[in-house]
Each structure stands twice: as C-alpha cells, then as structure tokens.
GUZA-465312 format. One line per field, with one value per residue (C-alpha): residue number from 0; residue in one letter; x, y, z. Coordinates in nm, 4 decimals. Layout:
! residues N
num	(NUM,...)
residuo	(A,...)
x	(X,...)
y	(Y,...)
z	(Z,...)
***
This chain:
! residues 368
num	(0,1,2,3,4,5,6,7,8,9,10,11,12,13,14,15,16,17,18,19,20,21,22,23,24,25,26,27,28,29,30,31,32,33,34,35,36,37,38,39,40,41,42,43,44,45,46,47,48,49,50,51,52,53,54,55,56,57,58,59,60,61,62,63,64,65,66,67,68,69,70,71,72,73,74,75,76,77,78,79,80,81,82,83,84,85,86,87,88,89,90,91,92,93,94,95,96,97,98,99,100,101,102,103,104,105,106,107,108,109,110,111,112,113,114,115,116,117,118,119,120,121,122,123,124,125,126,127,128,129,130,131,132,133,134,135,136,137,138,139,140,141,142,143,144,145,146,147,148,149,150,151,152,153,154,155,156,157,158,159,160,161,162,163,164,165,166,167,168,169,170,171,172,173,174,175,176,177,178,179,180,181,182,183,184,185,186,187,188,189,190,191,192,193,194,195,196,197,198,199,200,201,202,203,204,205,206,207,208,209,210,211,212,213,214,215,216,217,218,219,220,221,222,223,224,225,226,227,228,229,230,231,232,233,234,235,236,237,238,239,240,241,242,243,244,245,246,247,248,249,250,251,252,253,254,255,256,257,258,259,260,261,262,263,264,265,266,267,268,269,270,271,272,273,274,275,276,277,278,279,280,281,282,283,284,285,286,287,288,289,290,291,292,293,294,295,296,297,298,299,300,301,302,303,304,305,306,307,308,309,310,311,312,313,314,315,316,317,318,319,320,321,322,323,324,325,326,327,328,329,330,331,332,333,334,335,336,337,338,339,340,341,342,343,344,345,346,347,348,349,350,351,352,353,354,355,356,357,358,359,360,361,362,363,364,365,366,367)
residuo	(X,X,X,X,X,X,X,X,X,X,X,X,X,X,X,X,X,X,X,X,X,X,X,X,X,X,X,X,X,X,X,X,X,X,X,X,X,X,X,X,X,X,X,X,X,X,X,X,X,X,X,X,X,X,X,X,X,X,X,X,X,X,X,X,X,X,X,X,X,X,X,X,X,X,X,X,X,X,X,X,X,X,X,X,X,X,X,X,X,X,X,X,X,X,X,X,X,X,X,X,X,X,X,X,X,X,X,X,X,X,X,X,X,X,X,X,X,X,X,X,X,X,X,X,X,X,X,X,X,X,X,X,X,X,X,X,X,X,X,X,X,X,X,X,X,X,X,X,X,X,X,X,X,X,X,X,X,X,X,X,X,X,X,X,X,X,X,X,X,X,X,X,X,X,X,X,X,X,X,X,X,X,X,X,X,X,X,X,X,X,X,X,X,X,X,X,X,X,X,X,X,X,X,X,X,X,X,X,X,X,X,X,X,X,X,X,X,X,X,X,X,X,X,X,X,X,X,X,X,X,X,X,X,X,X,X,X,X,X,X,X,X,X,X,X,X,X,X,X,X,X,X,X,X,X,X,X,X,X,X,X,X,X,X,X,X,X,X,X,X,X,X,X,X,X,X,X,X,X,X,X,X,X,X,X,X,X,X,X,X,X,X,X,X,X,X,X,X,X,X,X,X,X,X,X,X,X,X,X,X,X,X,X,X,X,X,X,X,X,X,X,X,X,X,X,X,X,X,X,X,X,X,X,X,X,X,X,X,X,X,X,X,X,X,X,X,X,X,X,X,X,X,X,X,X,X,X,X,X,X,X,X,X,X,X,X,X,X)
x	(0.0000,0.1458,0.0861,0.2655,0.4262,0.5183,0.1210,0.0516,-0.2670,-0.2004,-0.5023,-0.5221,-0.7522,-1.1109,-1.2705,-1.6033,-1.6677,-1.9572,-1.6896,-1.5493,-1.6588,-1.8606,-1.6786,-1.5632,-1.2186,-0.9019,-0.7509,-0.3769,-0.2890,0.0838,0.2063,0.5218,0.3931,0.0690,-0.1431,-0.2724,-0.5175,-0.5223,-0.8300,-0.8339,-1.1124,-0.9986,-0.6016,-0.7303,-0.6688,-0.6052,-0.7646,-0.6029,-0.9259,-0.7352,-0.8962,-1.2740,-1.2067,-1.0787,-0.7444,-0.5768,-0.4733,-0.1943,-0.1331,0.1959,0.1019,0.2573,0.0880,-0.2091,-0.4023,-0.7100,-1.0211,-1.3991,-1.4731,-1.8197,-1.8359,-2.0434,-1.7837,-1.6106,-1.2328,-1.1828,-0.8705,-0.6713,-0.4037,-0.1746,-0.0049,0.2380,0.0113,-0.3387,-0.5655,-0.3365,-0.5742,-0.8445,-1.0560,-1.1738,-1.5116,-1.5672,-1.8978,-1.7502,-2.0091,-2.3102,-2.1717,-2.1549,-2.3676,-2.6615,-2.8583,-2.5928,-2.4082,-2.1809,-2.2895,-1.9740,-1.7074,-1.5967,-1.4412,-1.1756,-0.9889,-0.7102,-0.5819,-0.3029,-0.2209,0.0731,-0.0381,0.3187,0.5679,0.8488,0.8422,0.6627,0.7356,0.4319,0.2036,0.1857,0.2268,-0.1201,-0.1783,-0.1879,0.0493,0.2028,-0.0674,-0.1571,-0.5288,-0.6775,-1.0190,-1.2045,-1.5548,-1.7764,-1.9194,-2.1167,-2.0056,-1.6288,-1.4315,-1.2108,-0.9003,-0.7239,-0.4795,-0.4198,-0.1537,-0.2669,-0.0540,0.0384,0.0246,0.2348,0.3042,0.5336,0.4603,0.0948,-0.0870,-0.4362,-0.7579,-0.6989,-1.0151,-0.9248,-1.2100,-1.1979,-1.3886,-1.5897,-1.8080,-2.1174,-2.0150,-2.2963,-2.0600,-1.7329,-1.4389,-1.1097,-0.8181,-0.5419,-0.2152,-0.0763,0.2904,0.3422,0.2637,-0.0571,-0.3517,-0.6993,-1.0305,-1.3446,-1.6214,-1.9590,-1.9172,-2.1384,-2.0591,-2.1066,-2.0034,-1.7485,-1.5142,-1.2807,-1.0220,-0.8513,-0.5298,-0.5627,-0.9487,-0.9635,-0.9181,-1.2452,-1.4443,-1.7996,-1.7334,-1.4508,-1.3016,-1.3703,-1.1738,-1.3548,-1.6523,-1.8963,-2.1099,-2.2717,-2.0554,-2.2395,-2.3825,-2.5569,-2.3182,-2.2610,-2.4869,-2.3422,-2.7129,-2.7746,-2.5114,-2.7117,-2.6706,-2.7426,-2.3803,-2.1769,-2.0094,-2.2169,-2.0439,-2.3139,-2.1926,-2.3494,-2.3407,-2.4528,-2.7992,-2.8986,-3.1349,-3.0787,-2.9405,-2.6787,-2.6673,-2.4098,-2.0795,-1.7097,-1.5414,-1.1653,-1.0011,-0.7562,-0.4946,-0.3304,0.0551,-0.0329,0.0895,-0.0541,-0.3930,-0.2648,-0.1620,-0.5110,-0.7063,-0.6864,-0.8483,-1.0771,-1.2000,-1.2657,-1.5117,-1.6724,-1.7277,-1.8173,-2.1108,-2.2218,-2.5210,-2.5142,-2.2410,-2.0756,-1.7656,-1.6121,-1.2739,-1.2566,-0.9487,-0.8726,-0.5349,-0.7719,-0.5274,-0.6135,-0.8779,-1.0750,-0.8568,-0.5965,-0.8775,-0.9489,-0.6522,-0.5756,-0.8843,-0.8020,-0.4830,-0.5291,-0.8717,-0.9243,-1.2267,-1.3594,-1.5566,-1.3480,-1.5841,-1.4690,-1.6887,-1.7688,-1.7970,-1.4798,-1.6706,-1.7621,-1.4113,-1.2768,-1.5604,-1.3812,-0.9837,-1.1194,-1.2646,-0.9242,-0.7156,-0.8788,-0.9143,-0.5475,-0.3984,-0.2820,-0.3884,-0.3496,-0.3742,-0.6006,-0.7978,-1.1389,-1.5012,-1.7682,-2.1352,-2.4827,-2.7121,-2.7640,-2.4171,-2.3697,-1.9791,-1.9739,-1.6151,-1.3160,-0.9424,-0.6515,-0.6456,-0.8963,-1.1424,-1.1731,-1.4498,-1.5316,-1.4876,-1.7494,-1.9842,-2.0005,-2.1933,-2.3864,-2.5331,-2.6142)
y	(0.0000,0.3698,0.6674,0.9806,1.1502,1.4579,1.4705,1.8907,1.9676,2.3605,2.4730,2.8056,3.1180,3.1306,3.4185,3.5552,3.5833,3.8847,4.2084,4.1707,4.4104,4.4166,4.3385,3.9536,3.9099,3.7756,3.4747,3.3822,3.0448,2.9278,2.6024,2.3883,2.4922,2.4288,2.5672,2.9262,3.0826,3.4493,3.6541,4.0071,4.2717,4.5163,4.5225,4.6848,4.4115,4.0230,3.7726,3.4206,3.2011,2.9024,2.7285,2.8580,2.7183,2.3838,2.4287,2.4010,2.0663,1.8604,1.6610,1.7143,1.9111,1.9360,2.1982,2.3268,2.4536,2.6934,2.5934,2.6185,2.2729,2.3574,2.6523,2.8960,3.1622,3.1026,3.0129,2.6408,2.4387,2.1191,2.0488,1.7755,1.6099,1.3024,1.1789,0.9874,1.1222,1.2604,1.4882,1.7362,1.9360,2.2050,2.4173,2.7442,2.8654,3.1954,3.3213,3.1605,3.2869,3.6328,3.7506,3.4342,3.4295,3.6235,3.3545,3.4301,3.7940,3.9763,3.8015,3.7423,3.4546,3.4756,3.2373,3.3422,3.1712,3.3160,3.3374,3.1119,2.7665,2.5966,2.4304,2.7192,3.0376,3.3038,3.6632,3.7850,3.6223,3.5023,3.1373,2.9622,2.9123,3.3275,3.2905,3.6064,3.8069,4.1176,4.1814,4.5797,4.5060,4.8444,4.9303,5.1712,5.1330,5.3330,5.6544,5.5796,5.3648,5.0535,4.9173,4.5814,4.4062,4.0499,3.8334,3.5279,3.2386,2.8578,2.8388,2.8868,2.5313,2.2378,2.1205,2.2314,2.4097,2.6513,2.6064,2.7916,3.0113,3.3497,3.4627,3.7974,3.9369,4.3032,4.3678,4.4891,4.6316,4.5944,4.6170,4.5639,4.6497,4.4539,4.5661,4.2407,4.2947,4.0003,3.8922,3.9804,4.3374,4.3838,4.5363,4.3981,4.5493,4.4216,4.6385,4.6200,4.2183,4.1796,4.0058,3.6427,3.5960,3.3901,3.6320,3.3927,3.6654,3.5523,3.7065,3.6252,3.6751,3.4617,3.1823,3.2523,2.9589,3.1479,3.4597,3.4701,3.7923,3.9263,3.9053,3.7379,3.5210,3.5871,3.2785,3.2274,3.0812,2.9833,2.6416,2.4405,2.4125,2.0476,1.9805,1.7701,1.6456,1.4420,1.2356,0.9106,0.7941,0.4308,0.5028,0.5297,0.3345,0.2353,0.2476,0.1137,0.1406,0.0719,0.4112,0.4951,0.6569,0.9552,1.2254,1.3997,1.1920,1.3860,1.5087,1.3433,1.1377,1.2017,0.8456,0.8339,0.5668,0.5434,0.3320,0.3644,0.3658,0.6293,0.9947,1.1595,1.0487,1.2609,1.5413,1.5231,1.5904,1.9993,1.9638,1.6860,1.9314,2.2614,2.0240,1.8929,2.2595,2.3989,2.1385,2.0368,1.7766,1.8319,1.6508,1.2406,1.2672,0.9187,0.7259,0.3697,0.1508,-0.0397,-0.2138,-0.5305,-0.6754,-0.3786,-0.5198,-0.3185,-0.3110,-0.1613,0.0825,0.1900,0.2583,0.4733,0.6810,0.6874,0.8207,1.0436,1.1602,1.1987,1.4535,1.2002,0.8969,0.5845,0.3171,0.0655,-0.2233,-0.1845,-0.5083,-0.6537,-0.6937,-0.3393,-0.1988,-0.4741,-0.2762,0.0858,-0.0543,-0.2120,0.1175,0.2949,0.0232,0.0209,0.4113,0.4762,0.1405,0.1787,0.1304,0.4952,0.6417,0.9088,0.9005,1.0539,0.8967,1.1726,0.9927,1.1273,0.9839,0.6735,0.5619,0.6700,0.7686,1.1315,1.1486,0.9820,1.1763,1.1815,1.2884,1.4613,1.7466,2.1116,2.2590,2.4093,2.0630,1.9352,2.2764,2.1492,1.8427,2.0058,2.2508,1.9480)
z	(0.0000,-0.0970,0.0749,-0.0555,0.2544,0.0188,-0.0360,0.0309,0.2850,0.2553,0.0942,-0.0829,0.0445,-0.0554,-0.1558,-0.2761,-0.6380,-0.5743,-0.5510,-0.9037,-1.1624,-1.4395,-1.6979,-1.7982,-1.5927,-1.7619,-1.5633,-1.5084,-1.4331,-1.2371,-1.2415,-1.0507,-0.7200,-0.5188,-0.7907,-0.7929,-0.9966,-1.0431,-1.1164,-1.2455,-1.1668,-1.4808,-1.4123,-1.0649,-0.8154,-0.8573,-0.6350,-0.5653,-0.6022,-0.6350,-0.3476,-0.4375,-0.7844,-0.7067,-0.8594,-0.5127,-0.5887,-0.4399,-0.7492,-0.9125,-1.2435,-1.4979,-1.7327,-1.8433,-2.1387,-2.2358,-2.4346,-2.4052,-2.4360,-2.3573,-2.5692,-2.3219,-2.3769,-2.0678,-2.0771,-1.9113,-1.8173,-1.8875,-1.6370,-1.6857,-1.4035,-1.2697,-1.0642,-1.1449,-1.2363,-1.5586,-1.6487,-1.5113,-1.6725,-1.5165,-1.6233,-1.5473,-1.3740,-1.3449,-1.5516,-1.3668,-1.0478,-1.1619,-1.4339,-1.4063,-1.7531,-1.9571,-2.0718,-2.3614,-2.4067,-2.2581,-2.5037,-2.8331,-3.0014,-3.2545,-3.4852,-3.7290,-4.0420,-4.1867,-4.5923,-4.6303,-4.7245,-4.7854,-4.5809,-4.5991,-4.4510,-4.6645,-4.6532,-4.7841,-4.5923,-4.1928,-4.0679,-4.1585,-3.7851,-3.7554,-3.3873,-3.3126,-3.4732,-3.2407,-3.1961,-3.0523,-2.9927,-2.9126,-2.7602,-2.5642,-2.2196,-2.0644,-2.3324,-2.2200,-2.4569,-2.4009,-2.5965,-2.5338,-2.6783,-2.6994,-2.8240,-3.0384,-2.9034,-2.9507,-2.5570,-2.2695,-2.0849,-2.1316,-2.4669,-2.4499,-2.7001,-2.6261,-2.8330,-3.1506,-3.0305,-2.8367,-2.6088,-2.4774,-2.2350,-2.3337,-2.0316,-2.1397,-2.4685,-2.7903,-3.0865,-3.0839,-3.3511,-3.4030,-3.5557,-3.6614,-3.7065,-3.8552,-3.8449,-4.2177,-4.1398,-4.2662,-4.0480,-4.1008,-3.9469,-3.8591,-3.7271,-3.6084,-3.4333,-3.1866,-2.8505,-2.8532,-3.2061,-3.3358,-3.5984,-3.8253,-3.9685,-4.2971,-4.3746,-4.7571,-4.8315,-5.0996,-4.8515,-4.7287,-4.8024,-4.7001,-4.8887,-5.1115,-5.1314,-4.7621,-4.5092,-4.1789,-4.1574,-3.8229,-3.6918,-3.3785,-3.1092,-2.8164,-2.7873,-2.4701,-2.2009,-2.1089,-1.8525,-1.5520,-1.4415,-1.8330,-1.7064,-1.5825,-1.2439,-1.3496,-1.5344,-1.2280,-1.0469,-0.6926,-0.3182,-0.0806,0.3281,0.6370,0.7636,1.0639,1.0813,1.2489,1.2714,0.9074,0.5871,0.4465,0.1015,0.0043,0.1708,0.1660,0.1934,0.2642,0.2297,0.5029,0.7128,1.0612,0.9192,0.6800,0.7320,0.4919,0.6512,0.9783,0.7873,0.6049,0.9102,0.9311,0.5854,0.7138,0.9833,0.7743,0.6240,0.9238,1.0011,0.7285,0.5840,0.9350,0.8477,0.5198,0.4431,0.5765,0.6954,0.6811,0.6855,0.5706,0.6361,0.3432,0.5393,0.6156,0.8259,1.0755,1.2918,1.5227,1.8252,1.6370,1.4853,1.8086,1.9630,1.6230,1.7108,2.0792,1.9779,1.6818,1.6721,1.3859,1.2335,1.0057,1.1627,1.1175,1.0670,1.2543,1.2616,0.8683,0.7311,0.6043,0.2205,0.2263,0.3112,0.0306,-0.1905,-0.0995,-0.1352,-0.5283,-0.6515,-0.5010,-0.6557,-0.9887,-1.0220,-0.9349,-1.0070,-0.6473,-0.3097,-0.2738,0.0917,0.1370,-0.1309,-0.1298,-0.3267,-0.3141,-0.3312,-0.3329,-0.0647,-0.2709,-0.3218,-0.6552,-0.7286,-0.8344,-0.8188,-0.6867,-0.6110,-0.4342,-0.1162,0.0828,-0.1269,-0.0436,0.0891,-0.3175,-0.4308,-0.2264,-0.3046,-0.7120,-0.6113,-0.3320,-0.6317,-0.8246)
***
C-alpha cells in the first residue's frame, strides 16, 4: 500500500466571487507549485481564487491549457499532471456565479488563419496558424471607450498548445471592432461584431471559403453548455456502506479511504475538519481503512490516539471496506492512501481523487 508523505494539505484562500466588476475578468494560471489561480477585476486588483475554484490541488502538475470545451464563452482548463488522475478538466462557472442568464454575451471569439499555405516560410504572408498576430479590440461602455490588446498564441506550458479560439472578455459592450495585425505586417479590421459571435479573420481573403473575397466570416458561437445532471446515475459506479444513521441523511458522503501507518492520513485531518465545520449535516464525513489486516482493536486505539475529524468506521464489514480498497485500486492502479469517493445519498460515485477534497470541491456536487 502507498501513501505519498510529500502529499501537500495547505489549501489556498477562498474568496467571494460577488466584488469583481462588471466586466468579464481575464484569468492567469501558475504552475510547478501548489497551484494558484489568479483573477483580475480590470487590471485593478487580482484575487487568488485558487482554493474557491478547485485548482488548489496537491497533485503534481505538470501543465495546463485553455479551451472552451463547452463553448459557453467562458475560458476552461486542462491540467496535466504526474500523478493519477493525468488529467483534469476544469469548467468554469464563473459566468453563472456572476452575471446568471448572460451567458456568452460579454465576449468574443476569434480564430485566425493566416495566408501562407506551404511548408516554408513566406514573406508575404503570416504562418497559416496566424500565432504572433496582435489583436486591438475596441468598444464603448457606458459613453467611455475601451481598448485591449491580446496576443494570439500557440500556448504557454510544457509542450501544451491553447484552443486555436481566443475569447476575450468586453463587459457589457454591444458592438465591438477589431483591428489584426498580422505577423506579415498587414492590419486587417473588422467592425460592427457583436458580442457572442465567433469572428474567423482571414489574412488572404480569398481563402475565405464562405465569402470569397472578404476578409472574416462571423457565426454564432455559443452552444448548450454540457450539462453535468444528463449524465445518468445508473452510469456510475455504486459504493453502498453501512453508515450509521442519524437524525438527518446527508446530502451526500465524503469516503476516505484510510490506514493507521499512513501519514498523509494525519496530515489530512486539518483539511478533514474545515469540512466537518463547514457542511455540518449536510455533508458524511467518513474514513474507511482499506489495510484489512487492521482489525478493530488496532482501529481503536488509532482513534483513541489520533482523533481523527472524520468517523473511522470501525466495525464496517470486512466486504464493504474490500468494496472501498477495489474502486481505489482500480481508479489509481494503487492502493493509494487518502484518497477521497464523493457519493450522493444513494451511493452513486460522483467522483473519486486523491487525497482529501476542499471545501469548493465538495460545493459542485452540493449545487447538483
């Protein structure tokens, strides 16, 4: 059995998403280090909403990458990591949070294809893939105007690219004008776009499959958001426990999978008790030893000890811990010490990590 003394239990500040401003923040992300994720409020003030977010992760990541992979005009990330699982992706509900209904109306999206269509350099015309272009995108607020300036770029991890789609934020701007400067030299301008449209510049216009001879194509861009709740229950994997009963069910369980020579587990428990505080009944606390050579005397003389914040379960039957260790083992390919399954109230796995979740973590499937 492996349990990762290096695993990190810091957890990043949390803060409140209501005191940004009105107009669609621009995120920065850091990697090699406990993760952080920056928020800007206009170039005023960042906000470390790492924790809030769920990117407070003690997985060792690698890097990351931007898309909209559920094309609601919010930015979302890919992080890579070491550790399982390899990949997360994480969606952003920024834009739920903060401006409800409006989804998609404070942004743009823009894709750039540049003229040169052979395999050698060009000096008339920009790299096909249009990186390095420089785009001013200019509008009016409230009778004052606004200019920004973005960069269109490959990406900025270890050997990770972005979605070839720039969003970019424009508050509550109704028309919006962009001005390209491509890496040939030549300026391009497209005015009039209106916010949630989808602007495909092309440096050579005749490349323009919908209109030959102009020089950007506009589409809608916003589809559905994927929608967690389509996803059927009867899909999922099922973790049925004898838990102990008591006055109010809880929503839903936290289930840790836990031994009494692991020291992670001990450094887990500030974590363990932030949640305990903070969800009350609302949320199951548990910790399941999956070590099934420790037998309830040496369970109790753990808790004795210890104390730990989550309930150990002590006299679970010795099938049902055997259930917790297989889903561990299988998900991780390890018998991976603490490792957290999140259930509803009818045992259905709604997600399964490493280590013990943050108090956001556990708020995503709470507003299920």
């Amino acid at each position: 059995m492996r349990s990762d003394e290096n695993l990190k239990t810091v957890r990043g500040s949390e803060n409140s998403l209501g005191d940004f401003g009105s107009e669609s923040p621009k995120n920065s992300f850091s990697g090699g280090e406990r993760d952080n994720l920056f928020l800007s409020d206009r170039g005023e003030q960042f906000y470390d909403i790492a924790g809030l977010a769920g990117l407070d992760d003690p997985g060792d990541g690698r890097t990351s990458s931007q898309l909209d992979f559920d094309r609601d005009g919010w930015t979302d990330l890919v992080v890579a990591s070491a550790t399982v699982p390899t990949l997360k992706l994480y969606r952003n509900r920024i834009g739920e949070e903060l401006y409800g209904d409006s989804k998609g109306a404070r942004m743009v999206a823009i894709r750039l294809q540049g003229g040169n269509q052979a395999a050698a350099a060009d000096r008339t015309w920009s790299p096909r893939d249009g990186w390095g272009a420089i785009l001013k995108i200019s509008y009016t607020v409230d009778g004052k105007p606004v200019e920004l300036l973005r960069e269109y770029r490959c990406g900025d991890g270890r050997a990770a690219q972005n979605s070839k789609t720039l969003l970019v934020g424009v508050g509550a701007a109704t028309s919006v004008d962009i001005a390209v400067h491509w890496p040939s030299g030549k300026t391009q301008h497209y005015a009039g776009v209106r916010p949630g449209a989808l602007v495909t510049g092309f440096e050579n216009p005749e490349h323009n499959p919908q209109e030959r001879g102009r020089d950007h194509s506009l589409e809608n861009y916003l589809l559905e958001a994927t929608d967690a709740s389509r996803d059927p229950l009867a899909t999922r994997s099922k973790i049925e426990l004898s838990l102990p009963g008591g006055d109010v069910v809880p929503e839903i369980h936290v289930i840790t999978a836990m031994s009494t020579h692991c020291p992670s587990c001990k450094k887990a428990q500030p974590q363990v008790k932030m949640l305990r505080e903070a969800f009350a009944d609302e949320v199951g606390v548990w910790g399941v030893p999956i070590d099934l050579e420790e037998n309830a005397d040496v369970l109790d003389e753990y808790v004795a000890k210890y104390q730990p914040f989550y309930d150990v379960l002590i006299t679970l039957p010795m099938s049902e811990r055997l259930l917790v260790k297989e889903h561990i083992t299988r998900t991780f390919l390890d018998e991976v010490t603490p490792a957290s399954i999140i259930t509803d109230a009818k045992g259905n796995v709604l997600h399964t990590m490493q280590g013990v979740p943050t108090i956001s973590d556990v708020k995503r499937f709470l507003a299920r």
